[in-house]
N, C-alpha and C positions, 0 to 999 in steps of 0.2 A: 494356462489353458488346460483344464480338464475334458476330456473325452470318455463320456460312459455308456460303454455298448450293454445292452441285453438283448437277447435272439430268442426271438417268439414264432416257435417251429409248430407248422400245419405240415396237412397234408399233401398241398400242394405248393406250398413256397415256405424261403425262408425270411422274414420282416426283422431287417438289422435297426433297431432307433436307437439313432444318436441325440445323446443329449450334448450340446457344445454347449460348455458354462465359462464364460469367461471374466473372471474376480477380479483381474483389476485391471483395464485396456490400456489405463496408465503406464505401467510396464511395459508395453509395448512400444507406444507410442513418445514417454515424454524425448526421447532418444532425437527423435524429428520433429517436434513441432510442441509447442507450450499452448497453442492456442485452439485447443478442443472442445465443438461444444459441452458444457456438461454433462448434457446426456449423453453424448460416448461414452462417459467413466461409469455410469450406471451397473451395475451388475444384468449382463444378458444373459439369459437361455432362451434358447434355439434350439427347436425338434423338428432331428431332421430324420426321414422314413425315408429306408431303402431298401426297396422290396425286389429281391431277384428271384429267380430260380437257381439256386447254385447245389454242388455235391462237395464241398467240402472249406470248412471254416474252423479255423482253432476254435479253441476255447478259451472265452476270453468273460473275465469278470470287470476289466475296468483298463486302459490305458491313460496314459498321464504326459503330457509334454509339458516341459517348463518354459515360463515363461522367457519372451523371447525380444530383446532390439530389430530384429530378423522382419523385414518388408514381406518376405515371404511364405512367414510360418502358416499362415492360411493355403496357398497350394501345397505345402506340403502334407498340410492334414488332406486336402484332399485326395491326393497322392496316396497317402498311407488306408484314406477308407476305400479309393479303387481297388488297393490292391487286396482288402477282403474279400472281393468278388468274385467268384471263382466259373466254371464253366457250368451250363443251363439247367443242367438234372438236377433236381433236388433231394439232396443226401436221405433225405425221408420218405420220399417217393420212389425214388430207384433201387433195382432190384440189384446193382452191379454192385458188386464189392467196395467199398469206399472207406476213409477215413473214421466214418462216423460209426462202422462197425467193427472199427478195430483191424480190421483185415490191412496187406502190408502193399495192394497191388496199388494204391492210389498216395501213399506213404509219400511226404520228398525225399528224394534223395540229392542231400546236399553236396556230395563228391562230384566233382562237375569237372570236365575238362575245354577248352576252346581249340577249336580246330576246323581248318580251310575247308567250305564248300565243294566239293567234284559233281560233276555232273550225277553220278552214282547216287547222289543224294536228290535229286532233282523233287520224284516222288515223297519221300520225307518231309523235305521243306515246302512243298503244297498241303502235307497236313497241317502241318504245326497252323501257317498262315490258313489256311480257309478253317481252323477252328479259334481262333483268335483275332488275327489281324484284318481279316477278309469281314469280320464282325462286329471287333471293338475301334477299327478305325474311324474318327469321326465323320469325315466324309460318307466312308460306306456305310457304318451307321444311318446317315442322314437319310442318305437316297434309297435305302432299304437295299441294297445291294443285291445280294444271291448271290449266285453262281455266276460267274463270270470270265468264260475262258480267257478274254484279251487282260484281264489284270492277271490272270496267271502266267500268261505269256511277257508280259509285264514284268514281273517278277524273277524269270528263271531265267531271262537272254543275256542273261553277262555271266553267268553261274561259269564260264567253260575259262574267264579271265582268272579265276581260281583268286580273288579280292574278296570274297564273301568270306564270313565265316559263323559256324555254329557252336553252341551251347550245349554236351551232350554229357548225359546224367553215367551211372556206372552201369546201367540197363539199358543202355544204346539208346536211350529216347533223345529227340533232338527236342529242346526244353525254350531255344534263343534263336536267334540269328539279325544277321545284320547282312544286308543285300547289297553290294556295291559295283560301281561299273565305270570307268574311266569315260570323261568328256573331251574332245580332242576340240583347240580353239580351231574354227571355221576357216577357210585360207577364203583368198579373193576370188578364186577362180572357181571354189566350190557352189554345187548349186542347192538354193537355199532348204533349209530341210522341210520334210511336209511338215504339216499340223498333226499332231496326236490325236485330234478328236475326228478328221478327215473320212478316215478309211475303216471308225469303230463302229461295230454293229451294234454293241451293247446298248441301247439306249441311255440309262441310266449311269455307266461307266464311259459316255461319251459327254456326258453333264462334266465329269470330273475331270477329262480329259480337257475340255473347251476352256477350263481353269486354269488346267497345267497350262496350253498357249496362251492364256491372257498374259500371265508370270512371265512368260517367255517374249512377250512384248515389251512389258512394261520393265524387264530387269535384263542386263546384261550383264555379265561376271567377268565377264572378258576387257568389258569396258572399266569396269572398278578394278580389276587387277590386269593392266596391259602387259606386264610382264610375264602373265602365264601362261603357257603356250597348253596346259591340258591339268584338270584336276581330277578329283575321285569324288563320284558321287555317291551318297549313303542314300540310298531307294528305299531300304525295308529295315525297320528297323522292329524286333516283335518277341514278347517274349511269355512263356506260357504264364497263366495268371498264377499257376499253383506256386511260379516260383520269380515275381514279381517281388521287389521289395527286398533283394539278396545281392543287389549291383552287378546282376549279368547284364544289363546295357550298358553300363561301364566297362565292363571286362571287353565286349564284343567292339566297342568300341576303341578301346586303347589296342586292341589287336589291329586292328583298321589303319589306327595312326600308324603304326610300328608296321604295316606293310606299305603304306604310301612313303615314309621315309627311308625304307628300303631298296624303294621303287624308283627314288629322284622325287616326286610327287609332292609339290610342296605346299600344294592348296589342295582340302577338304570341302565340302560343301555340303549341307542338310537344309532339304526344303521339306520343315514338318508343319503335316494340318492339326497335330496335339498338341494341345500346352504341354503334355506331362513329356515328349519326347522333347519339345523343347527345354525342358528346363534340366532333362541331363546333360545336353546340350550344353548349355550355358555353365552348368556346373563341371564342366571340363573345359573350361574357359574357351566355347566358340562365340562369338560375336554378331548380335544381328544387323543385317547388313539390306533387308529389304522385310516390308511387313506389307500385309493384305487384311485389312478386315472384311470378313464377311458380311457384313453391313455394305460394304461399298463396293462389292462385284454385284451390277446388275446387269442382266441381260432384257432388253425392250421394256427398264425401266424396274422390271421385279426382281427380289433379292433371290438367287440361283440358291444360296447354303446359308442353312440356322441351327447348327447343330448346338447341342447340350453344350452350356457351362463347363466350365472355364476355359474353352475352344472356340475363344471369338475371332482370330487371326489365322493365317495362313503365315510364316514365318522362313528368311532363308536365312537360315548361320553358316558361318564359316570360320575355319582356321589355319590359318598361315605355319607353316614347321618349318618354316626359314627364318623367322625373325625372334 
């Protein structure tokens, strides 16, 4: 599988086309199955246009993946072309120092340290999230989101359990994070908790809300793992686009493990609306244990969420550090 980018710079945007040529689908496939129509072995190309605004993109004349037995080499290419995306200004149109003028302020800086949440950080980790994740999430994507104080309250109400942790470059910028918050199992005499979408003003973040209790009807974690009296949940998981594609969700995440096993905490949980969180997910061997398609949450019959490709599911994984 050949991948060939050229970047066709205006003055207002940047047009990444990919040309995806795939020489022999054979190779991929005779692994699984002998019985392919013809026409699958075909030689394809496939032009695909993707027009952002962005301020900063390597230079790239060609990349190349070998072929692959791998069911998944296809999200991973998609994978790898999000993460040329970078944030909305366009390196040709902005006036702020960037990558593309050579200048060192927008540079990565790959020396990276992981390190626990304090409340001190609160403001921080609202930037990073409402210029990325408050953005690039699918959901919030979907519903056009904005500005939304109750996801940010959302966000920062477990910050003080000191279970989070951040991604920070040698310039103090927070670059990552992973949001997390301990779930205590329910006792009999407790009274039942509200609904999340209840008491949200947000319109639009009470759509995403009304999701979260559907999941919360239709899945019990409690019921699949009776023996566990309380797990850690990963809420936010986000990481800057400039440095996507370097396994700080992996870092952020095996720091997560390594506090729940510290902690007794023997069950994780991640309930992701992205394929691509899910599939770090899975590649640190979590397990899915309930699926949503959004196809099939309807409210008075119409489909509530259609977000962009490859984000057809709503997805809960988990992983057990006892067994």
């Amino acid at each position: 599988l050949s991948i060939h980018c050229c970047i066709h710079f205006t003055h207002h945007c940047v047009c990444l086309c990919v040309w995806l040529s795939v020489f022999d689908l054979k190779a991929r496939f005779l692994h699984n199955s002998t019985s392919q129509p013809s026409n699958q072995l075909n030689r394809l190309k496939m032009k695909v246009d993707i027009q952002n605004h962005v301020d900063h993109l390597p230079a790239l004349n060609g990349i190349t993946v070998s072929s692959t037995h791998d069911t998944h080499i296809l999200d991973e290419t998609c994978l790898m072309l999000s993460n040329l995306l970078t944030r909305r200004n366009s390196c040709m149109a902005s006036k702020a120092p960037t990558i593309c003028d050579g200048t060192a302020s927008d540079e990565i800086d790959r020396d990276l340290s992981i390190s626990v949440i304090t409340e001190a950080d609160t403001e921080a980790v609202l930037d990073l999230l409402k210029r990325f994740f408050f953005k690039d999430e699918p959901l919030n994507t979907y519903v056009q989101l904005g500005e939304c104080k109750e996801l940010e309250k959302y966000c920062t109400k477990n910050l003080g359990e000191h279970s989070s942790y951040k991604a920070v470059n040698s310039r103090g910028e927070i670059v990552g994070v992973i949001l997390n918050g301990t779930i205590m199992k329910p006792q009999p005499d407790d009274e039942p908790p509200a609904k999340l979408a209840t008491n949200c003003a947000h319109p639009k973040f009470k759509k995403i809300m009304a999701l979260m209790d559907h999941v919360d009807e239709m899945f019990d974690i409690f019921a699949l793992y009776p023996d566990i009296d309380r797990f850690l949940d990963c809420k936010i998981l986000s990481v800057d686009t400039r440095y996507r594609g370097m396994g700080i969700a992996g870092m952020l995440t095996d720091r997560t493990l390594d506090y729940a096993a510290q902690n007794d905490i023997k069950l994780i949980h991640v309930l992701c609306s992205s394929h691509f969180s899910a599939r770090v997910m899975e590649k640190m061997n979590f397990e899915e244990v309930f699926r949503l398609p959004y196809a099939d949450y309807l409210v008075d019959g119409e489909q509530v969420f259609d977000p962009e490709k490859p984000h057809v599911a709503l997805r809960i994984l988990t992983k057990r550090l006892d067994q």
